[in-house]
C-alpha positions as CSV (number, residue, x, y, z in Angstrom):
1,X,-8.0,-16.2,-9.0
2,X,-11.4,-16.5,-10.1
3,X,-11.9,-13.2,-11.2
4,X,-14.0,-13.0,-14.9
5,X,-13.8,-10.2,-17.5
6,X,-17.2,-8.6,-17.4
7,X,-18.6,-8.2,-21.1
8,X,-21.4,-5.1,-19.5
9,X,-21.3,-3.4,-16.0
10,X,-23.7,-4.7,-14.0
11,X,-26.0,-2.9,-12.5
12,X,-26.4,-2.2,-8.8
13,X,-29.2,-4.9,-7.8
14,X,-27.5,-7.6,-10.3
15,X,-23.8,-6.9,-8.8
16,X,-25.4,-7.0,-5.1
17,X,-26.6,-10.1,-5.5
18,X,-23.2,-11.3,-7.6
19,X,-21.5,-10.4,-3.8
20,X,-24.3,-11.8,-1.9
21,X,-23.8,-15.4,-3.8
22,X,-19.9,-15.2,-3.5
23,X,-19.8,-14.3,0.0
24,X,-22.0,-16.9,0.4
25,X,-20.0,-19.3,-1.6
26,X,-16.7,-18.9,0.3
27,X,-18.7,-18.4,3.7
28,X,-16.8,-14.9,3.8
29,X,-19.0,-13.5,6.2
30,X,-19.0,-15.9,9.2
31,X,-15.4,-16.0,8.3
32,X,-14.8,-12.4,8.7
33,X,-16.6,-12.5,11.6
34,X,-15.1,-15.6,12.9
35,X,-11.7,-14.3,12.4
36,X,-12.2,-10.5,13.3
37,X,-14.0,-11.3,16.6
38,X,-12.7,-14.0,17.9
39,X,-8.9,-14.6,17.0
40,X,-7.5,-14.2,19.8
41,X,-9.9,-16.5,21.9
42,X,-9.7,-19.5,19.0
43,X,-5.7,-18.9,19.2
44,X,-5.5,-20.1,22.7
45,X,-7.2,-23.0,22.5
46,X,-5.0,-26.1,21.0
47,X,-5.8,-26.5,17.6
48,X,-7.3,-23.7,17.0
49,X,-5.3,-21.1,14.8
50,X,-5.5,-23.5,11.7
51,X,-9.2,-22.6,11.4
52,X,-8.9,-18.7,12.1
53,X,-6.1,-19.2,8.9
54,X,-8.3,-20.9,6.8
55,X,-11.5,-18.9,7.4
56,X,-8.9,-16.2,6.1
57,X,-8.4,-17.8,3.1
58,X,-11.7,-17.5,2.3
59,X,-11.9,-14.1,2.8
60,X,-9.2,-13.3,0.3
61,X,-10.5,-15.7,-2.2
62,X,-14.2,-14.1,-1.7
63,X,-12.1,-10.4,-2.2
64,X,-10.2,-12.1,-5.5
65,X,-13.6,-13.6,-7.2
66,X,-15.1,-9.7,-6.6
67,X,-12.8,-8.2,-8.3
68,X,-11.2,-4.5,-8.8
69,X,-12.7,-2.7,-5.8
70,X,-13.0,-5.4,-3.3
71,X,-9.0,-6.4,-4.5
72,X,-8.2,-3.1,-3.5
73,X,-10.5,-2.7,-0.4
74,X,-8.6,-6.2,0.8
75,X,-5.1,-4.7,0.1
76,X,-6.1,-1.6,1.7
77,X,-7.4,-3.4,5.0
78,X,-3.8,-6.0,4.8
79,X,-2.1,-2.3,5.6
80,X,-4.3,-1.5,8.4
81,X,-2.9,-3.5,11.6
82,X,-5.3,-0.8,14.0
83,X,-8.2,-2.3,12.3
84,X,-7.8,-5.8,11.5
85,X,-6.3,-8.9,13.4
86,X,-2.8,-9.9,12.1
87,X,-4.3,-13.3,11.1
88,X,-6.4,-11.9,8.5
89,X,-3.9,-9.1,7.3
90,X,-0.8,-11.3,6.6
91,X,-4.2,-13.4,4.3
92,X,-4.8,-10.2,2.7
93,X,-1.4,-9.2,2.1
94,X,-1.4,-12.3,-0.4
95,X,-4.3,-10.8,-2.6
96,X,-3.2,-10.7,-6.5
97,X,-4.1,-8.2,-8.5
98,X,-4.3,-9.9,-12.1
99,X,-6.7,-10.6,-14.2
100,X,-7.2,-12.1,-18.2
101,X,-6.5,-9.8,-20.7
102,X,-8.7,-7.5,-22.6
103,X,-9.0,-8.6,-26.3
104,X,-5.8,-6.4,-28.9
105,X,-8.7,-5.0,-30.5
106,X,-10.7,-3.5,-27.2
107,X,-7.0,-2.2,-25.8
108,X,-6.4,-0.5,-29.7
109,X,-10.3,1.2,-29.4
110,X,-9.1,2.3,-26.0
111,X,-5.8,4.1,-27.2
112,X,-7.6,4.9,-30.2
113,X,-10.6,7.0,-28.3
114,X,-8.0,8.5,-26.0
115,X,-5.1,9.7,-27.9
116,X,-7.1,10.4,-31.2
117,X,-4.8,7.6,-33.4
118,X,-4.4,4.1,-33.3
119,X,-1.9,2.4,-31.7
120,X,0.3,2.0,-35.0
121,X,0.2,5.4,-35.6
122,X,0.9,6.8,-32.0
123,X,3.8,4.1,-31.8
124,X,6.5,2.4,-33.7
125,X,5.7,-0.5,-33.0
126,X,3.1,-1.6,-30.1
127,X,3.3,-4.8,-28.5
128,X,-0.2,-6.3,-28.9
129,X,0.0,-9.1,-26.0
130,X,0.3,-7.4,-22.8
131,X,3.8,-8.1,-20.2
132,X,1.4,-7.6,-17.3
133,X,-2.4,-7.5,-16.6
134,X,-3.9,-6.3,-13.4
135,X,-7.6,-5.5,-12.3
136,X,-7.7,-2.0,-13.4
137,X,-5.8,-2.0,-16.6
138,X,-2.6,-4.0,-18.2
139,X,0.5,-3.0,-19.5
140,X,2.4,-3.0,-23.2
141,X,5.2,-3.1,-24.2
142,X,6.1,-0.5,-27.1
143,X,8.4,1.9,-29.3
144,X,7.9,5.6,-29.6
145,X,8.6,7.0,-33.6
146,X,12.0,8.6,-31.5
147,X,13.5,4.8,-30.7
148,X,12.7,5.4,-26.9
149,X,11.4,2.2,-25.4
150,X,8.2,2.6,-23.4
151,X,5.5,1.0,-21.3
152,X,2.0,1.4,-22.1
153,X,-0.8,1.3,-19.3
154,X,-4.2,0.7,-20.8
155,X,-7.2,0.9,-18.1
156,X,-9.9,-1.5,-18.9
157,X,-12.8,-0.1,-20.7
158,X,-15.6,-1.0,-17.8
159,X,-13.8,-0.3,-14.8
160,X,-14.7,2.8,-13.8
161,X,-18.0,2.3,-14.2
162,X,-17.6,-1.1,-11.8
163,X,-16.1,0.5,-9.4
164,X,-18.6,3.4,-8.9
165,X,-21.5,0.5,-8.5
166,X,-19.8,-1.4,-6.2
167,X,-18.3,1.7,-4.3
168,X,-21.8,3.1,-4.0
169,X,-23.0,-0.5,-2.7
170,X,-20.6,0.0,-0.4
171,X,-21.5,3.4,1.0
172,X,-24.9,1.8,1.6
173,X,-23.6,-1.0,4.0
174,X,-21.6,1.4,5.6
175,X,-24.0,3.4,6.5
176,X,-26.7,0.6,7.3
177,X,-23.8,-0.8,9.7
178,X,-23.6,2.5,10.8
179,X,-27.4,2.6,11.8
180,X,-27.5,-0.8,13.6
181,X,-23.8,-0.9,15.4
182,X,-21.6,1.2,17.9
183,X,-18.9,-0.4,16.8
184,X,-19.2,0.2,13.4
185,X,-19.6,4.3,14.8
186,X,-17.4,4.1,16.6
187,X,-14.8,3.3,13.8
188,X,-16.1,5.6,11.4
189,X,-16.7,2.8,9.0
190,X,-19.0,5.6,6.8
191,X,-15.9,8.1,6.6
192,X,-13.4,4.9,6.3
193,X,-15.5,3.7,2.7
194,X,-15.2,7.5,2.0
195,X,-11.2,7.8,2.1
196,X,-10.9,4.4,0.6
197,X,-13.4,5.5,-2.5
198,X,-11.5,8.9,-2.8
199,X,-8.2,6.7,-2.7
200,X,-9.4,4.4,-5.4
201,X,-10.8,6.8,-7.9
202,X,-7.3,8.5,-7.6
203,X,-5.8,5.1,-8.5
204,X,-8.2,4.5,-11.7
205,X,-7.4,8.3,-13.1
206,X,-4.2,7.7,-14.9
207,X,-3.2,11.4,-14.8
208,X,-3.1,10.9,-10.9
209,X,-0.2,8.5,-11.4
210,X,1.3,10.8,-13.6
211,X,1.7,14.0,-11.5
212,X,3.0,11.7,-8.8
213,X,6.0,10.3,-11.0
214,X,6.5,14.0,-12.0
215,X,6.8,14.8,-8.1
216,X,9.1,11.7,-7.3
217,X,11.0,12.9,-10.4
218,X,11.4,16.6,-9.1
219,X,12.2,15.0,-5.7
220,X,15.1,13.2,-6.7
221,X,16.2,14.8,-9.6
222,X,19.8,15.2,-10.3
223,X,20.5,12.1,-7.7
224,X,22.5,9.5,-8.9
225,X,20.9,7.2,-7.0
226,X,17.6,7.2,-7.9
227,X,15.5,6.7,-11.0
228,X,11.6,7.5,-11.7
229,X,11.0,7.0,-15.1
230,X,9.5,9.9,-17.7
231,X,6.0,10.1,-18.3
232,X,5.1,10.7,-22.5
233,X,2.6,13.2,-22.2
234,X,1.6,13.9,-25.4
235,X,0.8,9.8,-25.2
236,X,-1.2,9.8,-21.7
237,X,-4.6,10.9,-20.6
238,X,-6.5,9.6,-17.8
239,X,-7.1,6.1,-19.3
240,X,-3.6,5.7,-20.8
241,X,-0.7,6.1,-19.2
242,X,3.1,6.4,-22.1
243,X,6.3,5.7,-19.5
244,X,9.5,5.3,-20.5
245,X,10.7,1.4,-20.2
246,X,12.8,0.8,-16.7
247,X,14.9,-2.6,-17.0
248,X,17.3,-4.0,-13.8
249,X,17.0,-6.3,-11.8
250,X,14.6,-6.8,-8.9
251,X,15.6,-5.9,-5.5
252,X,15.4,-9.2,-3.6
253,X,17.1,-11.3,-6.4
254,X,19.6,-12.0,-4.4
255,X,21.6,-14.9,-6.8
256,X,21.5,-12.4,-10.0
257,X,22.5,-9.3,-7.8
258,X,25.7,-11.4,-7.0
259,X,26.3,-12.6,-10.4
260,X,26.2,-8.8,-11.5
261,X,29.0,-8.3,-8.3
262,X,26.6,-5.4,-6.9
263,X,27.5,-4.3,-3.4
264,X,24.0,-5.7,-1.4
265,X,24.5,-3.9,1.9
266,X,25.5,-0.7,-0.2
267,X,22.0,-1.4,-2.1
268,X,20.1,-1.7,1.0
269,X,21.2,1.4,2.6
270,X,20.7,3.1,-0.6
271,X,16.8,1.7,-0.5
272,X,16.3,2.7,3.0
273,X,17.1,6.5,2.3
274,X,15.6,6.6,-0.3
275,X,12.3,5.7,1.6
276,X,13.2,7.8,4.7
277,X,14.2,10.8,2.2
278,X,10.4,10.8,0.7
279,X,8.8,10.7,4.7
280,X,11.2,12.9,6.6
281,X,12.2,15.1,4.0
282,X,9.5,15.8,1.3
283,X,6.2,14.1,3.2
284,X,5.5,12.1,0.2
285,X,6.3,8.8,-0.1
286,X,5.6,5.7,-2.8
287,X,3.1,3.1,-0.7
288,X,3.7,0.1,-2.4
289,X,7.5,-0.1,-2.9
290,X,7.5,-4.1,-3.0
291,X,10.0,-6.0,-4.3
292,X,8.0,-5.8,-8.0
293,X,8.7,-2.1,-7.9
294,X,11.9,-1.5,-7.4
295,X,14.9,-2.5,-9.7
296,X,18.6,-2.1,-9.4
297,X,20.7,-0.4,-12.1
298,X,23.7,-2.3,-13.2
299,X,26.3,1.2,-11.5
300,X,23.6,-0.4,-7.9
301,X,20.8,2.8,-8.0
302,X,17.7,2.5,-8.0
303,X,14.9,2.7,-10.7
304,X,11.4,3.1,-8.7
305,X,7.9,2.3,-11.3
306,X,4.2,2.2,-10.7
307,X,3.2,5.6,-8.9
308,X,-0.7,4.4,-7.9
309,X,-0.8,4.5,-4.2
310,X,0.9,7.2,-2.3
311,X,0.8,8.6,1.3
312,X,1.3,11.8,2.0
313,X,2.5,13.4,5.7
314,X,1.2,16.3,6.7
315,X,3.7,18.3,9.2
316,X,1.7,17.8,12.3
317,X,1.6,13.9,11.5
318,X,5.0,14.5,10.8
319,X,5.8,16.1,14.0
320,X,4.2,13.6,16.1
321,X,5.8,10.5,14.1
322,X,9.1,11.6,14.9
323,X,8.1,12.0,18.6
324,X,7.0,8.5,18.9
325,X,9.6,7.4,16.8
326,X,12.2,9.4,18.7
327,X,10.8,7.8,21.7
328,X,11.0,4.1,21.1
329,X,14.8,5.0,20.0
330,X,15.1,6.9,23.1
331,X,13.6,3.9,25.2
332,X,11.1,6.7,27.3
333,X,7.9,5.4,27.7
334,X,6.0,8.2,29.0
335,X,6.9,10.1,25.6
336,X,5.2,7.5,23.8
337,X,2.6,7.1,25.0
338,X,1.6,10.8,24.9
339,X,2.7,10.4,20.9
340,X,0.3,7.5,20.4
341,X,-2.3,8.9,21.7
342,X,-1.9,12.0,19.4
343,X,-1.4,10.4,16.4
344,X,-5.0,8.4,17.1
345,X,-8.0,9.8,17.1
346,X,-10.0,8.2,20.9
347,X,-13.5,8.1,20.9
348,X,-15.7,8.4,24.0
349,X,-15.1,5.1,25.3
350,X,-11.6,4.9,25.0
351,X,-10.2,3.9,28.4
352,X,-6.8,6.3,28.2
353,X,-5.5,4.9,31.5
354,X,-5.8,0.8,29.9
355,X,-4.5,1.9,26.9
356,X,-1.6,3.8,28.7
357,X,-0.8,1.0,30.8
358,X,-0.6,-1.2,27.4
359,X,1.8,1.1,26.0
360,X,4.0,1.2,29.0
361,X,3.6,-2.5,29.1
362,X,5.0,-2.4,25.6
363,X,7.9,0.1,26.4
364,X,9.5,-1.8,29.0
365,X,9.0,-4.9,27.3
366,X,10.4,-4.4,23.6
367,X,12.6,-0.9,23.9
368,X,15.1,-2.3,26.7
369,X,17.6,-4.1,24.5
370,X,20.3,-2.6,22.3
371,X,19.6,-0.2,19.7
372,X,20.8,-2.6,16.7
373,X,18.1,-5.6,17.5
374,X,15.6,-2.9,17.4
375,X,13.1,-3.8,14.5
376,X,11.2,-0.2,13.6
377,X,8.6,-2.6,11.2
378,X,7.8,-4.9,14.5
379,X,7.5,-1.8,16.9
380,X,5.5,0.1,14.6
381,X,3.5,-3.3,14.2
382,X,3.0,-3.8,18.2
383,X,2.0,-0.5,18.8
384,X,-0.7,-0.7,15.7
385,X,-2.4,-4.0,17.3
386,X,-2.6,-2.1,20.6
387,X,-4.4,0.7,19.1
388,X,-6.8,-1.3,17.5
389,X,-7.4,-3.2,20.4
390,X,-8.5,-0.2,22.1
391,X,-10.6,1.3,19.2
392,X,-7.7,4.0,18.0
393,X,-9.0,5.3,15.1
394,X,-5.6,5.7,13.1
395,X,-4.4,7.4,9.8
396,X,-4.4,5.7,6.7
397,X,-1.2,7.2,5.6
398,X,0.2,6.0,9.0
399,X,-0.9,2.5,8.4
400,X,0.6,2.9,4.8
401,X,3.8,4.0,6.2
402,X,4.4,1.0,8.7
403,X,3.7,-1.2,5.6
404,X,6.6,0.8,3.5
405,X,9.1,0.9,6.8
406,X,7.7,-3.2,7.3
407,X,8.9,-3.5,3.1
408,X,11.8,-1.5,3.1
409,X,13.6,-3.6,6.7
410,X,12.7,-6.8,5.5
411,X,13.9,-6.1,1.9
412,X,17.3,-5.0,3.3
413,X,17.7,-7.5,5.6
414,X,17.5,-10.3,2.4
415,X,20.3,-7.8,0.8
416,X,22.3,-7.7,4.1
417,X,22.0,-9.8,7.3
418,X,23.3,-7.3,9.2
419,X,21.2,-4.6,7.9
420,X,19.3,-2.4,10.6
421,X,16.7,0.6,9.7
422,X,17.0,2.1,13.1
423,X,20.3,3.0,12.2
424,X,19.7,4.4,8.8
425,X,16.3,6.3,10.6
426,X,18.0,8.2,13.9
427,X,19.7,10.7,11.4
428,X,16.4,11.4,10.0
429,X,14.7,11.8,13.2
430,X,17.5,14.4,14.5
431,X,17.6,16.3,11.3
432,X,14.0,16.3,11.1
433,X,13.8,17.3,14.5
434,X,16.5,20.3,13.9
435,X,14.4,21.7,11.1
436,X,11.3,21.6,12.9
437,X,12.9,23.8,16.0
438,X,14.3,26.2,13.1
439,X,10.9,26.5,11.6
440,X,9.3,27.7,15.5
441,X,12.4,30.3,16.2
C-alpha cells in the first residue's frame, strides 16, 4: 500500500485536491462507475469480467493510497452486498489496514500526554517497536509493574483531525450528489456518509472499544468457552487503549490446530455459538470476527480481541431477522418475502410486485434442497444482491451481520468439512422465537 505518514493535517482544499489527483491517478472514478453500472452487462459479454476485476483493483488501491477514512469507507462498502456489485465487494474485502510506524518517540509523547507519565514509568517494560500497525493507531507490546503481560494501542497523533477533513469533504459530495442525482436520493447517500462518520468516530475514541470489551466480557462471563481480554483502565483513555495480552493460536491454522490435537469440529461449533449467542441472545455482536481475531486456547475456547466495529440488533430488527431466517429454513416463500420487504426500507419507485416475484424466484430456486446443503452466508448473500437491485435501502448492522454469518460458515467449514451453520442456527431461531411469544403474553 501506498499509504504515507502525514507530518501536518492537511487542510480541506489541499486534501481535496490530494483525492482529486489519486482518483485520477488509478482512474478510480470511471472505474467505479464502470464497475457499479455496468457489471452485469460487461459480464455477459466474452471477455469481459477481467476488466470489471481490474477496474476494481483500482478502486481499492485508490481507497489504500487515501488512507484512514477512505480504508474504512472501502471496508464498510465490501459489507454492503444491497449497495455494491459483488465484483467490487469481494475487491474491497482485500483492503489492508497498515500503515509505517509512528516514530518511539511520537508514540512515548502520545502515552506521555495521555496517561500523565511516560511509557517507562506507566510500564515495566514497553516494547518500543510496535507487533502491529494499522491506519488509525498500532499496537505494543508491554509489561505492567504487577508482571501481567499487555497490549498497548496507541492512536496516531493526526488522525482524528484527518479524518474530520476528509469526513466533512465527504458530506459535501454527498450532498452535491444529492442535489444533481435521484439515485443518489433515492439511496440516502447524505444519511449513509452520516452513519458511516458516526461509525468511524466511534472507532477512533479508544474508550468506545473499551466499554465494548467490558460488554462482551459481561456477556460471557463465567463461560468456559470464551475469552475477551481485561481492559487496564487506569492505563486507557480515548487515545490509548492498556489490554491484557491474548496468545493461541489462530482459528484457521488448520496444521498447528492438529499438531496441538484440538478437536476442529468441536472448535467450529464452539465459534458458531458463540456468534449466534451475541445476535440472538444479547443483540450485540463483534463485526469483524476474522480469522486475525479470534484464537483458540490450548483446553479449544476461544479468546476474541479487537472490539472496534460492532452491530447492534435492535428487537424489531431482531424479530423480523428471525422471520426471514425462519422462512428460508422453513422453505415458505410467501413468508419471505413479506420479511424482506420489512427489513428494507422501499422508496417510491420500488416496484413491490418485481421485487416479489424476484424473491419467489429465489425461494423456489435455492430453499428446495435438504436442510444440510443449506448455506445461511449464500442465502443471506442472494437475497442482499436482489435488494440492491431493486433500490432496498438496508441496515448497516444487517449488512454487518451477513458478513459475520459469511465469516463464521466459511471459518467452520476449513475446521470441519462437514460443518453446517443452519444446523447450529434453527435452535436459535426457535428459542428466540419462544421468548419473543413470552414477551407478548
Amino acid at each position: 500500500m501506498r499509504f504515507r505518514r502525514r507530518a501536518r493535517v492537511l487542510s480541506g482544499r489541499a486534501r481535496l485536491v490530494q483525492i482529486a489527483v489519486v482518483v485520477t491517478r488509478h482512474g478510480a472514478a470511471d472505474a467505479l462507475a464502470t464497475v457499479t453500472g455496468w457489471a452485469r452487462r460487461m459480464a455477459g459479454r466474452g471477455g469481459g469480467v477481467a476488466p470489471v476485476a481490474r477496474r476494481s483493483v483500482e478502486v481499492r488501491r485508490a481507497l489504500e493510497e487515501l488512507g484512514v477514512t477512505f480504508v474504512k469507507l472501502g471496508q464498510v462498502l465490501s459489507t454492503r452486498a444491497d449497495l455494491v456489485p459483488p465484483e467490487l465487494a469481494r475487491e474491497l474485502g482485500r483492503l489492508q489496514d497498515d500503515a509505517p510506524p509512528e516514530p518511539p518517540g511520537v508514540v512515548a509523547a502520545v502515552i506521555e500526554r495521555e496517561l500523565g507519565r511516560p511509557p517507562e514509568e506507566v510500564f515495566a517494560s514497553f516494547g518500543p517497536e510496535p507487533i502491529a500497525a494499522a491506519s488509525i493507531g498500532q499496537a505494543h507490546g508491554a509489561v505492567l509493574h504487577d508482571g501481567r503481560a499487555v497490549v498497548v494501542k496507541v492512536r496516531r497523533p493526526w488522525a482524528v483531525q484527518q479524518v474530520d477533513v476528509d469526513l466533512a469533504i465527504l458530506a459535501r459530495l454527498a450532498r452535491a450528489a444529492a442535489r444533481i442525482s435521484r439515485l443518489a436520493r433515492r439511496y440516502d447517500v447524505e444519511g449513509l456518509v452520516g452513519v458511516f462518520s458516526s461509525t468511524l468516530r466511534q472507532e477512533l475514541d479508544y474508550r468506545a472499544e473499551a466499554a465494548h470489551a467490558a460488554r462482551f466480557a459481561r456477556m460471557f462471563e463465567g463461560d468456559a468457552d470464551v475469552h475477551i481480554p481485561a481492559v487496564v483502565p487506569e492505563a486507557s483513555t480515548g487515545a490509548v487503549l492498556t489490554l491484557e495480552l491474548v496468545t493461541g493460536t489462530k482459528i484457521n491454522d488448520v496444521a498447528a490446530l492438529d499438531a496441538a490435537g484440538i478437536d476442529r469440529p468441536a472448535v467450529a461449533r464452539r465459534a458458531a455459538n458463540t456468534v449466534l449467542r451475541m445476535v440472538f441472545d444479547h443483540g450485540f455482536f463483534h463485526a469483524d470476527l476474522h480469522p486475525g481475531n479470534v484464537f483458540v486456547q490450548p483446553d479449544g475456547s476461544l479468546a476474541l480481541i479487537d472490539f472496534g466495529m460492532v452491530g447492534t440488533i435492535d428487537p424489531a430488527l431482531g424479530a423480523t431477522l428471525v422471520q426471514a431466517l425462519t422462512a428460508m429454513v422453513a422453505r415458505d416463500g410467501t413468508r419471505l418475502v413479506d420479511a424482506v420487504v420489512a427489513l428494507g426500507v422501499a422508496g417510491g419507485d420500488t416496484d413491490r410486485r418485481a421485487l416479489e416475484a424476484d424473491l419467489l424466484v429465489f425461494a423456489e430456486r435455492e430453499l428446495d434442497r435438504p436442510l444440510g446443503e443449506v448455506s445461511v452466508a449464500s442465502l443471506l448473500a442472494a437475497v442482499l444482491s436482489i435488494a440492491r437491485r431493486h433500490r432496498l435501502v438496508l441496515p448497516l448492522d444487517l449488512a454487518l451481520l451477513a458478513r459475520a454469518m459469511a465469516v463464521c460458515e466459511g471459518v467452520g467449514a476449513q475446521l470441519d468439512p462437514s460443518f453446517r451453520l443452519v444446523t447450529a442456527l434453527v435452535p436459535y431461531l426457535a428459542g428466540y422465537t419462544r421468548g419473543q411469544e413470552g414477551a407478548e403474553r
